[in-house]
N, C-alpha and C positions, 0 to 999 in steps of 0.2 A: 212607390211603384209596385209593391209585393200588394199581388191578387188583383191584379190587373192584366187583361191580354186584350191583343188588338186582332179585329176582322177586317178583310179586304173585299168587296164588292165591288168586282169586276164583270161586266156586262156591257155586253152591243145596244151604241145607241138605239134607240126605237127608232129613230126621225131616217136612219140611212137609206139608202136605194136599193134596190135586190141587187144591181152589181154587185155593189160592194159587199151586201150578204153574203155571195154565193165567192167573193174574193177571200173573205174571212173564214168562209169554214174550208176551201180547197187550202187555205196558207196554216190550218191548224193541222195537216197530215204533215209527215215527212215528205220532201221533195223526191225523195228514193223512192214512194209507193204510188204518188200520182203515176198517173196514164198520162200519153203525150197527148189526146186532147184534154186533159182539166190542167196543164202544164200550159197548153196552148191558149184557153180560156181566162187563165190567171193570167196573162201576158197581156192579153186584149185588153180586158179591166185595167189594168196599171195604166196601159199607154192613155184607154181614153181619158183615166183622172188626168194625169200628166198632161193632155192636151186639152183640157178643160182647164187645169190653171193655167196653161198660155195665154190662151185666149181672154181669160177674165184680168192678165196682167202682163199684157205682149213686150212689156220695158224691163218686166224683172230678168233675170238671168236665168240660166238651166239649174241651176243648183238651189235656188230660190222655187221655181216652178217643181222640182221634186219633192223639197221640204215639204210644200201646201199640199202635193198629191198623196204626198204615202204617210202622214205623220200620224201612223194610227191612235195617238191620244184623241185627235177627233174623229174617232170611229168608234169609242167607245165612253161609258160615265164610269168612272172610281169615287165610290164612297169609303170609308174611312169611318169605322167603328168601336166603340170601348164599349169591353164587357168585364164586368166585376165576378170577379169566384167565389163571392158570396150570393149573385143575384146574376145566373149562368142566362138564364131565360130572357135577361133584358138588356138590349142593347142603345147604347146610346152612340148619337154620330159626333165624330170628333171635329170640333172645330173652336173659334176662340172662348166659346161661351160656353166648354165643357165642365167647366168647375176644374180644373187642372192648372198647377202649377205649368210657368211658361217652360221648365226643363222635363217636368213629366212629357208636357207633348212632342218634344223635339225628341224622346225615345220613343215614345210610341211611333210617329212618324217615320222613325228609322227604322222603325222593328221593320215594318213594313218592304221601306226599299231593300229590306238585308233578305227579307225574304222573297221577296223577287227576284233579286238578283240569284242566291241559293237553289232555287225552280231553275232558271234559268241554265244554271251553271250544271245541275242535273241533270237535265235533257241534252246537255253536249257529252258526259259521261262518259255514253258509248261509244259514240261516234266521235269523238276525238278528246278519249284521253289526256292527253300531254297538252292540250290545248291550255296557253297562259288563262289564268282565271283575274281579271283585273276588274274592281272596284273604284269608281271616280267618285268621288265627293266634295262638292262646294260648300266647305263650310261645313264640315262633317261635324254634327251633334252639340258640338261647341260654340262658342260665340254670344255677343249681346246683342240683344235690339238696339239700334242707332241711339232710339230717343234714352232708352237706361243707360244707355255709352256716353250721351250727352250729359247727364247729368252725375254721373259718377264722376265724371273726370272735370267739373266743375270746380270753380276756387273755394265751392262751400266744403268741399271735405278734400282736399289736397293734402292738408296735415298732417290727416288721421290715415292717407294710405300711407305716406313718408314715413311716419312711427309702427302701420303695421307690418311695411314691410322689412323692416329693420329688425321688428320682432319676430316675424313669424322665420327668417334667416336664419336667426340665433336661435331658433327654439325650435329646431329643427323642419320647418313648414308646419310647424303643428299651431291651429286655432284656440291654445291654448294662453291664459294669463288674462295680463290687461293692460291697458296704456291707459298712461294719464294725460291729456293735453289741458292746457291754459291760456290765460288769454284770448278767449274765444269772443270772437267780432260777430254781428249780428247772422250773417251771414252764413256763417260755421254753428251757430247755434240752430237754424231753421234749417240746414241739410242734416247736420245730426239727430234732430229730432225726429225728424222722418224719416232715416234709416235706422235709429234706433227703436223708433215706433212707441217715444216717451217724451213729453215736453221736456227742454232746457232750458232754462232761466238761470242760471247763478254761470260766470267767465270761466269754469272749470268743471273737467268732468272726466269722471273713470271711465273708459270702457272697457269690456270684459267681449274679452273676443271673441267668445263662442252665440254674445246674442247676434251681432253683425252677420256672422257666418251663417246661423240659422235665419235669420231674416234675407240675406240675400237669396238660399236656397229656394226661401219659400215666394220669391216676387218674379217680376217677369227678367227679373236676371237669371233665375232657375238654376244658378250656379255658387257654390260655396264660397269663404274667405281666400281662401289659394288660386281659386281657378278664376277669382273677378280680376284679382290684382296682375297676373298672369296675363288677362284677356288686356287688359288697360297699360301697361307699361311689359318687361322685360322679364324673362323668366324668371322665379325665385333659384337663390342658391342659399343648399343648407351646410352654410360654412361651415359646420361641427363635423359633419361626415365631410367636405371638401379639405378641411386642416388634416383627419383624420389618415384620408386618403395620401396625401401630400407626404405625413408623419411615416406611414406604408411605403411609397413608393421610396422615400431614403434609405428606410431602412433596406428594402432590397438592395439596392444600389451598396450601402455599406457592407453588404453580407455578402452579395455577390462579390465588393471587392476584396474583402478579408479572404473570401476561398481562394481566393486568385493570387494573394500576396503567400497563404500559407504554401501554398504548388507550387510557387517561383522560387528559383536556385538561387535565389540572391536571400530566403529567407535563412536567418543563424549569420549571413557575414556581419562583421563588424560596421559600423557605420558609418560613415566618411566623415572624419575633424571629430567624431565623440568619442571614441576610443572605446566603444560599448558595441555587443554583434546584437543579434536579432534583429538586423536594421528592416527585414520585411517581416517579422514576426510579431504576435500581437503585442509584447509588451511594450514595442518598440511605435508601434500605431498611437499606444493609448496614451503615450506623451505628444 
């Protein structure tokens, strides 16, 4: 992704009618500076879109009939551009046939809606401040393609997430080490081979986790060893910091209560049936 930036090519369609021209440059003032006729004007236009898709679908409903009249995606073309920092002057349009990994494009893409939305959220600014600022995303950045999802989760490599994810738990989520699987059925050999991006032939074979993890980076899963296995089953836990954590919270809990037994007036008595005092005091805990 480093020396890459994305452009927005946003422009009125050519094909529109002068209504709707003269709709879109009165809706790009503030509604505070219009005059009550371009206020009046802009209303006219609305209605007559609005009563034009009645007309062309008198069964749909009102809320159907608004969507077709005012959905200014069809009043306008968006293209979608990459341009390199090494080669500023040349732009290329983004789509599947950019030479991009499938995760490069799903940021570039988002650069885009974040900057839309950032314009957006700017021009409220002034005029209302405290105004919540809310971002909706289906499927924000993350995610498989169905068909890489299909084949991931496949009987040809079910083994190899079972052992990676047991390892990557224990080794902190880190794509680091290697698994050894055996026994491998033809099946697990021809998915292996293709994710490993190396013939297999012999029932056994090391993998080394960091080719995985860069080979999924670089395919249309566009996503690393942690964040496929994540996407395909249950979030990873890195039980070394969770034991860790666990080991922490006791000991609070025991230090909290040793402060609490040393402040109690029952610490130095004797101890009931021992015949020995410090019964809340520490040497009396540490039996």
């Amino acid at each position: 992704m480093l020396g890459l930036r994305v452009e927005l090519l946003w422009k009125l369609d050519e094909d529109v009618d002068e209504d709707l021209r003269a709709a879109v440059e009165l809706l790009r003032s503030p509604s505070s500076l219009r005059r009550r006729e371009q206020t009046e004007q802009l209303r006219e236009v609305l209605q007559r879109r609005i009563e034009d898709a009645r007309r062309a679908d008198p069964s749909a409903g009102h809320a159907a009939h608004l969507r077709t009249a005012l959905d200014y995606r069809d009043w306008f073309r968006f293209h979608t551009f990459v341009v390199e920092d090494a080669a500023p002057g040349r732009r290329r349009r983004l789509t599947g046939r950019t030479g991009l990994s499938q995760g490069e494009q799903r940021v570039l893409s988002y650069l885009v809606l974040f900057a839309a939305a950032a314009a957006h959220f700017t021009s409220l600014a002034e005029s209302a401040p405290y105004a919540p600022r809310l971002i909706l995303l289906d499927d924000g950045v993350s995610g498989l393609p169905s068909a890489t999802r299909g084949w991931l989760t496949g009987p040809g490599l079910t083994r190899l997430w079972e052992g990676v994810r047991k390892r990557l738990e224990s080794n902190r989520v880190l794509a680091t080490g290697s698994l050894r699987l055996t026994a491998l059925n033809t099946q697990e050999r021809n998915d292996l081979s293709l994710l490993l991006g190396e013939p297999l032939t012999r029932s056994a074979v090391t993998v080394r986790l960091d080719v995985p993890d860069a080979r999924l980076r670089a395919s249309a899963a566009g996503l690393g060893l942690r964040e496929t296995l994540e996407e395909l089953g249950p979030p990873l836990t890195d039980r070394r910091a969770a034991r860790a954590d666990v080991a922490a919270r006791w000991e609070q809990v025991w230090s909290s209560l040793s402060w609490s037994l040393d402040a109690s007036p029952l610490a130095g008595q004797e101890c009931p049936g021992s015949g020995t005092t410090c019964c809340a005091g520490p040497a009396c805990r540490e039996k």
